[in-house]
C-alpha positions as CSV (number, residue, x, y, z in Angstrom):
1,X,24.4,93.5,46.8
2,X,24.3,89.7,46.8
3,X,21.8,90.3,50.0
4,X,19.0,91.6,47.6
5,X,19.4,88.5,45.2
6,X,16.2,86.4,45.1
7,X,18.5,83.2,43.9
8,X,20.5,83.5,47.2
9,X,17.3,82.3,48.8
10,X,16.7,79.0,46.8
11,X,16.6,76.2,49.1
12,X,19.2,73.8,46.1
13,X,21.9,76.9,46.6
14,X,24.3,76.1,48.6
15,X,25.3,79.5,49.4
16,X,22.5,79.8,51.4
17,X,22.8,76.8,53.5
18,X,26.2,77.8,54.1
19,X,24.8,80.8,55.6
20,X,22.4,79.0,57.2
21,X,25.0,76.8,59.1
22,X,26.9,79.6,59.9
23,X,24.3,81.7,61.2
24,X,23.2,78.7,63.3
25,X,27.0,78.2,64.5
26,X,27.2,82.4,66.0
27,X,24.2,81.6,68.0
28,X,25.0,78.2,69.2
29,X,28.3,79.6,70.0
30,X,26.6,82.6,71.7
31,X,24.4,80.9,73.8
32,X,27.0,78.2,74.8
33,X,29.2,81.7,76.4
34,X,31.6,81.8,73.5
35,X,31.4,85.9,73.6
36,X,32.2,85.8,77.4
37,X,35.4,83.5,76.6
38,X,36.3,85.5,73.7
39,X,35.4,88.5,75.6
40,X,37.4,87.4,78.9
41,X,40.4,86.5,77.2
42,X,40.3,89.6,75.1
43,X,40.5,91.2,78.5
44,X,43.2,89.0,80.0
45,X,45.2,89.9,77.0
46,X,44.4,94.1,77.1
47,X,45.1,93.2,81.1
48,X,48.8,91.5,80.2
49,X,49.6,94.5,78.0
50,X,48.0,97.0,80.3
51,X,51.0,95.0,82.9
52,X,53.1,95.1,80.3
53,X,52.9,98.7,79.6
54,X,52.9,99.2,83.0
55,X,56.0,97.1,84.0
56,X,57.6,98.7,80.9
57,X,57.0,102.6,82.2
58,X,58.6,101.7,85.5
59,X,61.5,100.2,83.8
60,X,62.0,103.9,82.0
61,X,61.5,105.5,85.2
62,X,63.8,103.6,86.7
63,X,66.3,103.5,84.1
64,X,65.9,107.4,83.6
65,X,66.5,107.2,87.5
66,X,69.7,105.4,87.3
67,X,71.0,107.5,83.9
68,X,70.2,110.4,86.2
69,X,72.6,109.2,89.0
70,X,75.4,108.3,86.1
71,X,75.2,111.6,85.3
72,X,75.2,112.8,88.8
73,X,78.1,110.4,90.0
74,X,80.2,111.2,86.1
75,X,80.1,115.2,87.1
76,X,81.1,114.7,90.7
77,X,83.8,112.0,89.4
78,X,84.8,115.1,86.6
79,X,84.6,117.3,89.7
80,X,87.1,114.9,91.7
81,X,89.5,114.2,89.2
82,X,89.9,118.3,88.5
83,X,90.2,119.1,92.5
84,X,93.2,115.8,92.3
85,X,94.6,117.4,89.0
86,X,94.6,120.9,90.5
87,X,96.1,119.6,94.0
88,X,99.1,118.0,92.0
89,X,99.6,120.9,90.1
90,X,100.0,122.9,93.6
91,X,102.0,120.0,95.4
92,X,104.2,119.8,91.7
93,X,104.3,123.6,92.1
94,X,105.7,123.8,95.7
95,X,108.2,120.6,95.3
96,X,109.4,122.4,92.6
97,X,109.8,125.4,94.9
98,X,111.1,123.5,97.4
99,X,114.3,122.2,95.2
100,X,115.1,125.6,94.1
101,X,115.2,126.6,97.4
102,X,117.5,123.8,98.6
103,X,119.4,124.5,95.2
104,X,119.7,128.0,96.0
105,X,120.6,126.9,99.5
106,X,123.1,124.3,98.5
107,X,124.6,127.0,95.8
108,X,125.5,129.7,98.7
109,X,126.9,126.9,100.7
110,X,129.1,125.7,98.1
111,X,130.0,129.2,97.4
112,X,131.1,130.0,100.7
113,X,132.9,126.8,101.0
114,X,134.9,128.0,98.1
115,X,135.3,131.5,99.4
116,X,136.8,130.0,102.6
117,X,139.4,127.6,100.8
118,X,140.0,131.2,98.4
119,X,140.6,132.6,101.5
120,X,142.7,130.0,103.4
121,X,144.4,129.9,100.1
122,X,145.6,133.3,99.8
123,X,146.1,133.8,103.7
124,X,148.5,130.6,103.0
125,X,150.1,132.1,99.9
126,X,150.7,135.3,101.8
127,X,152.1,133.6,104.8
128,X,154.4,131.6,102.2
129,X,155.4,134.7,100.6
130,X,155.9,136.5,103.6
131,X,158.5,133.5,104.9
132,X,160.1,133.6,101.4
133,X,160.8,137.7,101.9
134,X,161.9,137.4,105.4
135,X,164.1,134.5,104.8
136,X,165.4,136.1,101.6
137,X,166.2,139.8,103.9
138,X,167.4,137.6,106.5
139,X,169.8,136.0,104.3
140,X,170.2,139.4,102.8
141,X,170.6,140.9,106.4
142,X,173.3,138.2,107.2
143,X,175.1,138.9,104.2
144,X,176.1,142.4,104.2
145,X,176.5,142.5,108.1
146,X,179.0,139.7,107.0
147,X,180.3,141.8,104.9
148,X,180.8,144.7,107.2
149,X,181.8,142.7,109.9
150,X,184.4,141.1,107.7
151,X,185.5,144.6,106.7
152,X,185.4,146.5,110.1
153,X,185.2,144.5,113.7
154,X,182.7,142.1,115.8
155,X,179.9,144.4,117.1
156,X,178.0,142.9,119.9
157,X,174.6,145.1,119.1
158,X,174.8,144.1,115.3
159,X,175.2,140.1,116.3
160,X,172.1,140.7,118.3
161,X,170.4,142.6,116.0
162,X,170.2,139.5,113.4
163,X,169.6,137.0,115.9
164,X,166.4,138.6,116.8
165,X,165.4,139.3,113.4
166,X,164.5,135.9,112.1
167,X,162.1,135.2,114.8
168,X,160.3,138.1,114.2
169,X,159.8,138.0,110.6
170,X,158.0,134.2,110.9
């Protein structure tokens, strides 16, 4: 406790002149307004970080604001792109129904196509065949009625006979 010191208030120590001055230098400086300057900018500063505080909590608001509306706008894009995947799923789905159908559709077409040649193909065959036999018993026909006619006489009924019996065989 240097306060309690009876040297400290010798008038050759310079300690105490330096307390002196400064002593004399707080009032001269508080009755020229110095507190009120210190004090008012004190207060314009507390005011500028009040603002700044201030400025800073609407900035979060309105950040937290916009990250709301992100969030909002990423599930209703998440929404949108499940409704799209779903809907091409369903159109992928019914195209695909769609070609087996036409497939199918093409298949019996093709199917009866070639039933119908089968069946012109056969009905031709059997035609052909059936030519082939009656031109074979004609021939046949001609032959032994030669035969007989060579052997016995010119019947009238006979020759009429095989002249009737080509035609009706085509």
């Amino acid at each position: 406790m240097e306060f309690f010191n009876p040297h400290l208030y010798d008038l050759a120590n310079p300690e105490l002149w330096v307390a002196v001055g400064l002593i004399l230098f707080f009032v001269a400086a508080w009755f020229a307004g110095a507190h009120k300057t210190v004090a008012a900018a004190l207060d314009a500063k507390a005011a500028k970080i009040q603002g700044d505080l201030d400025e800073a909590a609407r900035l979060r608001s309105e950040a937290q604001a916009m990250l709301e509306k992100l969030r909002g706008e990423r599930i209703e894009a998440e929404a949108q792109a499940k409704a799209m995947l779903k809907a091409a799923e369903e159109e992928a789905e019914r195209l695909r129904t769609e070609a087996e159908e036409r497939l199918a559709e093409s298949i019996a077409r093709r199917e009866a196509l070639a039933e119908r040649r089968i069946a012109q193909a056969e009905a031709q065959a059997t035609a052909e065949v059936k030519a082939a036999a009656a031109d074979q018993a004609t021939a046949a026909a001609e032959r032994v009625l030669a035969a007989r006619l060579a052997a016995g006489g010119a019947d009238p009924l006979v020759d009429q006979a095989i002249s009737q019996i080509g035609p009706r065989l085509n």
